[in-house]
N, C-alpha and C positions, 0 to 999 in steps of 0.2 A: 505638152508643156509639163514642165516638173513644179513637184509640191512636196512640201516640208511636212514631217511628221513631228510630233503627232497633231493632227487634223483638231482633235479637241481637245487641246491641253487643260492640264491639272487634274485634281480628283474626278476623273469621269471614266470609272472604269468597269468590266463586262459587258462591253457594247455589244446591242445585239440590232439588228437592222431588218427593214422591209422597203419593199418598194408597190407603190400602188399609181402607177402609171408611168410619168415620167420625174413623181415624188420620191424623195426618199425620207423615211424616218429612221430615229435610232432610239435607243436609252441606254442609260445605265444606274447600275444600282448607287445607293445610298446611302445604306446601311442607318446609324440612327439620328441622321439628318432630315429634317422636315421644310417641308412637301418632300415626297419621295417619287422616287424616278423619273429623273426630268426627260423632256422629247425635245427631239433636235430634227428639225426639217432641214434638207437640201435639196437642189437641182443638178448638183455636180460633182457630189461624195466626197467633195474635198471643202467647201466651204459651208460652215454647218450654223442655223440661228438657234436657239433656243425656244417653243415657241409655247411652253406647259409643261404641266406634271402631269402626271397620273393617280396619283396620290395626293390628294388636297386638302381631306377633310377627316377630320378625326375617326368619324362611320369607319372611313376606310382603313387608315393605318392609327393605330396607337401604343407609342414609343414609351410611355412613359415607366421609369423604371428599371430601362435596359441601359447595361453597360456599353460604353463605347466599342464599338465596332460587330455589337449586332443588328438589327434589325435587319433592312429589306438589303437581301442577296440577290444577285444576277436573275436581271429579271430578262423575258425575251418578247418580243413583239413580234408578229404575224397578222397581217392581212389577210382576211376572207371573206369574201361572198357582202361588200360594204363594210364591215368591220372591221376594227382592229380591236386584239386581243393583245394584254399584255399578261403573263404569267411571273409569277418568282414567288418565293418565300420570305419570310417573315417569322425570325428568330427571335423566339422573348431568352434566352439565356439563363441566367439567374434566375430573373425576375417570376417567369412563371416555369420554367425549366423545359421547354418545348419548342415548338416549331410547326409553322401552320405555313401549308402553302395555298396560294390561291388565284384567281384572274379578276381581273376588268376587262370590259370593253366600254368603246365609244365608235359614234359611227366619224368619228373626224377627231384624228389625233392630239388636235390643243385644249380638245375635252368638250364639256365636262365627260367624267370616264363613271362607269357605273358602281354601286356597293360591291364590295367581294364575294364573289361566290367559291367560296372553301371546300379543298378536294380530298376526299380521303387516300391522301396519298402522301407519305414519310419523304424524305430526305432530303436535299438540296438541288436547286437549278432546272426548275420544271421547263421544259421546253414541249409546244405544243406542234404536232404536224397534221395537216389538213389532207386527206390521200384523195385523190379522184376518184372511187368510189364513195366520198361520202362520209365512210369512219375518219374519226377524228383519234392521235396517239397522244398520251404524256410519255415524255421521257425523260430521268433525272438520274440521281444517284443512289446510291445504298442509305439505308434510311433507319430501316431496322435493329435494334441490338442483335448482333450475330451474323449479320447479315454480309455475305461477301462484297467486297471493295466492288464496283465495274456499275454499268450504265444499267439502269430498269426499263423495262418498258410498259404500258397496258392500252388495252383502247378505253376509249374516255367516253360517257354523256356530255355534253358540253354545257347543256341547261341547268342538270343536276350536282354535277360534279362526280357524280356516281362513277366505280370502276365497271365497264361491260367485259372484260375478260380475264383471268389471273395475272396477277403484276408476275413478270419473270426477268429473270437476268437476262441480255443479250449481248452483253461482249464485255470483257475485263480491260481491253486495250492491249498496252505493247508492254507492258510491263512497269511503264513506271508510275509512280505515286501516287494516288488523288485523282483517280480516272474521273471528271466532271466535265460541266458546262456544255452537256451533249446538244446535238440540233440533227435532226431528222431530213433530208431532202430526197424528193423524186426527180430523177434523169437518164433520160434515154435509157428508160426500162431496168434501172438501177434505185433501188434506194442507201443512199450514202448515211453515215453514221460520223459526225465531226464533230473531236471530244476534245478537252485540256486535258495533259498528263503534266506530272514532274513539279505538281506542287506551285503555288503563283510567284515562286520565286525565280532564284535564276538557273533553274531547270527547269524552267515552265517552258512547253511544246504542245503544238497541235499537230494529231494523228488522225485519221479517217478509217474509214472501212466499209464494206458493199456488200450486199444482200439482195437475191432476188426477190426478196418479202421483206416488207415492214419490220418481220421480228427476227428475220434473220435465217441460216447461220451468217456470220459475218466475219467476213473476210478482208485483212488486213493488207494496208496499200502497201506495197511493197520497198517503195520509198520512203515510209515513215521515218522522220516527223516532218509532215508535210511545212512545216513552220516550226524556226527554233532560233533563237541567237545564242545559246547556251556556248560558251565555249569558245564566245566569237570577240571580235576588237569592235564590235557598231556600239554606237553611243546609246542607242534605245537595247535596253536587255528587259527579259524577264518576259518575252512576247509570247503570247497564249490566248486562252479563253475564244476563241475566233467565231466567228457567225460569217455565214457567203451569202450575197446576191447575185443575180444575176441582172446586169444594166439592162436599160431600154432600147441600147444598141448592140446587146447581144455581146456583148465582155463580160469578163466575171471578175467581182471584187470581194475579198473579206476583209473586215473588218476586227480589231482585237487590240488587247489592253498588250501596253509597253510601258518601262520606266526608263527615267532618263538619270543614273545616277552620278553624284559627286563623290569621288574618292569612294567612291561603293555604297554610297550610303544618300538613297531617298526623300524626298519630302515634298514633291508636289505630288505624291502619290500616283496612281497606274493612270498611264493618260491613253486614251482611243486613238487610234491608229488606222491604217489603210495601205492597203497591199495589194496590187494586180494578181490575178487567178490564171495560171495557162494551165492545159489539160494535156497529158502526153496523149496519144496515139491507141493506147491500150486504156484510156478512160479515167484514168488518175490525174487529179489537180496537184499543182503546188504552187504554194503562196508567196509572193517576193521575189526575190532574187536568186537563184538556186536556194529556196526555202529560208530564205535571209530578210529581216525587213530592217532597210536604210531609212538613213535619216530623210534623206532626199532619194524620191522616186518619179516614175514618168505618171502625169495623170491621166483620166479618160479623157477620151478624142472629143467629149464633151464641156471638159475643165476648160477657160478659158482666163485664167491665174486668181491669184488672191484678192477677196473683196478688203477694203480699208477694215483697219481694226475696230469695235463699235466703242464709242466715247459712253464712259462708266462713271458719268459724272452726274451722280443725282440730287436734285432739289428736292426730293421727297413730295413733290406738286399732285402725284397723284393719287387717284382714291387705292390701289393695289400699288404695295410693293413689286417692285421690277423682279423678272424672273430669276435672277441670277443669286439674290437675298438667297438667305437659308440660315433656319433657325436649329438648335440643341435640341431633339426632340421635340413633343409637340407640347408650344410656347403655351405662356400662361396668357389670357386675353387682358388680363389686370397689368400687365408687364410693359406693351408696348398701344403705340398709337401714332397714324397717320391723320388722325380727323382732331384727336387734343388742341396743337397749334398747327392750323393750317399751315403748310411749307414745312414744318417739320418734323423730323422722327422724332417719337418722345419716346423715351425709356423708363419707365419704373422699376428701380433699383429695389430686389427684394430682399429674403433670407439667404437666395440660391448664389452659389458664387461660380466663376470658372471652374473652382478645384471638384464640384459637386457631379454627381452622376444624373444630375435633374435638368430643369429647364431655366438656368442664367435669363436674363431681360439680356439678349443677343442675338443679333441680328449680324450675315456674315456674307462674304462670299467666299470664293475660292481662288489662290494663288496660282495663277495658272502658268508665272512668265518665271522664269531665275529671277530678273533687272525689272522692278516694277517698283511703286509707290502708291501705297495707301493712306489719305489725308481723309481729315473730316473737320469741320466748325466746331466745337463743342461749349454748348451756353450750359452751366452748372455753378449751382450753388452749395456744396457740402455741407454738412455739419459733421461732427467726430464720427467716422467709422465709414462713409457714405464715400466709396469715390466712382467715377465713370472716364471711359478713357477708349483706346482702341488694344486690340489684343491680339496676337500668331499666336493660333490657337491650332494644335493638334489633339491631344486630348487633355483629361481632366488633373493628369498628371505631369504634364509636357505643354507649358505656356509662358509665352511674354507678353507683361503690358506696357503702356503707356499712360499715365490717370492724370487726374486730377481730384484731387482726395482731402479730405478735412483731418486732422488729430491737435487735438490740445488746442481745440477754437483757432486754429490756425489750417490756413490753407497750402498743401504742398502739389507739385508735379511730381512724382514717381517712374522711377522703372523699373520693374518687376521684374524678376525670370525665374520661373520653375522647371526643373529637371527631376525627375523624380521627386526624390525624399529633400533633394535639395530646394529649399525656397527661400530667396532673399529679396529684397529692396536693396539694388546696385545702387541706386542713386537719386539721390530727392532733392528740388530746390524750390524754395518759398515763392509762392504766387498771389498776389492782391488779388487779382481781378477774377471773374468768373465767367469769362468769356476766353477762348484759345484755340490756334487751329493745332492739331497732332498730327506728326504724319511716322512713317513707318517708310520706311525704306530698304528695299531689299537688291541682294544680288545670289553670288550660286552658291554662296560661302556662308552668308550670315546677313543681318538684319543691324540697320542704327535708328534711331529712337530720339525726333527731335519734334520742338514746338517754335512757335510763330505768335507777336500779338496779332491781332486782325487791325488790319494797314500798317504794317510794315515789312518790310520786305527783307530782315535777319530772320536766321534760322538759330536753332540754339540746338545743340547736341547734350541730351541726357547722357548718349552710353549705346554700345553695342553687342551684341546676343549672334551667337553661332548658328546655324541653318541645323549642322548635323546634330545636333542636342534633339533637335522635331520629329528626324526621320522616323522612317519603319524602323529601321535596324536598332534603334534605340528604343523609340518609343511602344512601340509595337502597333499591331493593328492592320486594317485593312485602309486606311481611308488617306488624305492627306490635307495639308495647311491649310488653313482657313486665316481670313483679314477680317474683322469686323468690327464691330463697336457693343460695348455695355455698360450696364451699371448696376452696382450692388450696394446692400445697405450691409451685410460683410456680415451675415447672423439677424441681420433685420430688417425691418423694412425702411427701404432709405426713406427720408423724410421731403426729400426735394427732389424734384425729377428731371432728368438730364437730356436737355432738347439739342439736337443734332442737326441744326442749317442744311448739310451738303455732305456727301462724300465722294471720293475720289480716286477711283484707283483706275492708275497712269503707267501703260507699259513705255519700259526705259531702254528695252530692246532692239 
């Protein structure tokens, strides 16, 4: 049976996978989104829930301070001996000018996962390999000032962090760019070496290579790039980063980030993907379709098609936020509340705003569809400067809202849009009351921008805002769109606090 890629749309990208029976899990990175790196359970590689982070508690990651689109990098998950192990780094940037990589474990994937244990080990994309003798490998990137581009290796303590042998280079790849995202495997008395080259763009490919030892020499597949759309007419480009399994029925799949662009240009960000693994004759893999990954492919002999899409319609009824929330760094506790008024999200509007590199009163999920709709209730009372509203939000420089907003003792709806250096209010119209539903509405081009009173059933159109103003290629970064809700006191702290009934996001697909 055939399935549609990508498997996990929207910002979910570096996926890296294991399997511990006839489970699978995955993650992907996050960068400076909180909770970080969420876990996705399946039973059939192609239909994926969400079921935790790994990252939950301040102990473990803290964001604060970092510019958009650092923090947690490609993180990797491995199964061992009851355990899982998830590995990556954690880039403060600016903020403190470094880079700390480190793991968690937990003995069951939806957690809770343990404090970090921190490895003396530089550079990016730590992937951990578990040998049947017992040693345990890190493998990542160049790290070092000085240090040649290509893949590290060392054997590891796992308790300590400690290195037990000299970190050494073990293969540069095939020549092209940003040799990363390495992952380690033993087979049939081969240890394979499966890296990203050509940069996460649209020369991004995955290459391999074989040794009959852990550290090498390594020898390069000769079909390389075992995986590429570079160059190709598929609608997913830019396919890379790749991690393999091997099923419980003895097939092999990898998994790996792809984008799906408009007119060349980006903004649900790198979405996870899935690609059949055949192996020639002479012991070399290749991913897809003569090394091609389609929009639509055949699934395993275990897919048995798509589960219904899950309804994203929250009452805010419980004591935790649903998994799919995700906040600007790690939030302030003064900012938000599920227990203020029961049933609903309260937000406290502070000094911080969208435009700021801090932590907004925002709460979000991710755009994962082209054709979707994001609505929410929102009860607010403004005074001058105070508004709250919903927002497409890519970074601190690249955003549109929808408010409701106080100036001059008077209450107005707004619509914002920031593009760079450019920032205006398109359009504002007078509103009495202090109760309104907002919705956002999306397709593959651009976003419109309308409200509702609660019980009645017109829609009213503020204005509409282009998609491609979001992307990467504009905006920059690693990550992609975000739908949520906030509120700000715009330089203060707002005075009244902006309670949230319900939200709603409705794929239109």
């Amino acid at each position: 049976m055939k399935f549609i890629n990508p498997v996990i749309p929207g910002f979910y990208p570096d996926p890296s996978i294991c399997r511990a029976g006839e489970d699978y899990y995955l993650v992907n990175s996050t960068f400076h989104y909180f909770p970080g790196v969420p876990v996705f359970h399946s039973r059939d590689l192609v239909n994926w829930q969400q079921i935790g982070h790994c990252l939950t508690r301040p102990e473990q990651l803290e964001l604060a301070g970092l510019e958009s689109s650092m923090g947690i990098f490609a993180p990797t998950l491995r199964y061992h001996e009851g355990y899982f192990y998830m590995i990556t780094t954690l880039i403060n940037g600016r903020a403190s000018g470094g880079m700390r990589n480190f793991y968690v474990r937990a003995d069951h994937p939806a957690g809770p996962w343990s404090d970090p244990v921190f490895l003396d080990w530089p550079g990016i994309d730590p992937s951990l390999f578990f040998d049947e003798d017992g040693r345990v490998y890190i493998t990542g990137t160049n790290g070092f000032s000085g240090e040649p581009a290509g893949i590290y290796q060392a054997e590891i303590g796992l308790e300590t962090g400690k290195l037990l042998s000299p970190r050494q280079l073990i293969w540069t790849g095939t020549g092209g760019k940003s040799p990363e995202g390495p992952h380690l495997y033993r087979m049939n008395g081969w240890y394979y070496l499966l890296i990203a080259e050509g940069g996460t763009e649209y020369g991004h490919m995955v290459t391999i290579a074989r040794s009959t030892g852990p550290s090498g020499p390594f020898e390069a597949a000769p079909g390389n790039p075992i995986m590429s759309n570079r160059s190709t007419g598929q609608l997913i480009q830019a396919t890379g980063h790749a991690d393999l399994v091997q099923a419980h029925d003895g097939s092999w799949w990898a998994v790996m980030l792809g984008i799906r662009p408009v007119s060349r240009r980006h903004h649900l960000g790198r979405e996870t993907c899935l690609a059949p693994v055949a192996w020639s004759p002479d012991g070399w893999p290749v991913a897809g379709n003569g090394a091609q990954l389609e929009l639509e492919m055949e699934g395993p002999d275990f897919y048995h098609g798509p589960r219904p899409a899950e309804a994203r319609l929250d009452h805010f009824a419980a004591a935790e936020l649903q998994e799919y929330w995700s906040f600007l760094r790690n939030p302030y506790p003064a900012d938000w509340s599920l227990r203020e008024r029961q049933g609903w999200l309260t937000l406290h509007g502070s000094a911080v705003t969208l435009n700021d590199t801090d932590s907004p009163a925002f709460v979000a999920c991710r755009q994962q569809h082209f054709r979707c709709a994001f609505s929410a209730l929102l009860q607010f009372t403004p005074e001058d400067g105070d508004e709250a509203g919903l927002s497409v939000y890519m970074n601190e420089l690249h955003h549109y809202e929808i408010a409701l907003t106080g100036v001059n003792g008077q209450r107005y709806l707004l619509l914002r849009k920031r593009a760079g250096s450019i920032w205006m209010v398109a359009e504002q119209a007078a509103y009495a009351g202090d109760t309104v539903i907002l919705r956002i509405q999306a397709d593959r081009k651009g976003y419109s921008f309308s409200y509702q009173l609660p019980g009645e059933a017109e829609w009213h159109l503020l204005g509409h805002a282009e998609s491609s103003l979001l992307s990467t290629e504009v905006a920059g970064g690693f990550t992609g769109v975000y739908l949520g809700m906030y509120a700000t006191g715009n330089g203060t702290r707002a005075k009244q606090p902006a309670y949230f009934d319900w939200a709603d996001y409705r794929i239109d697909e």
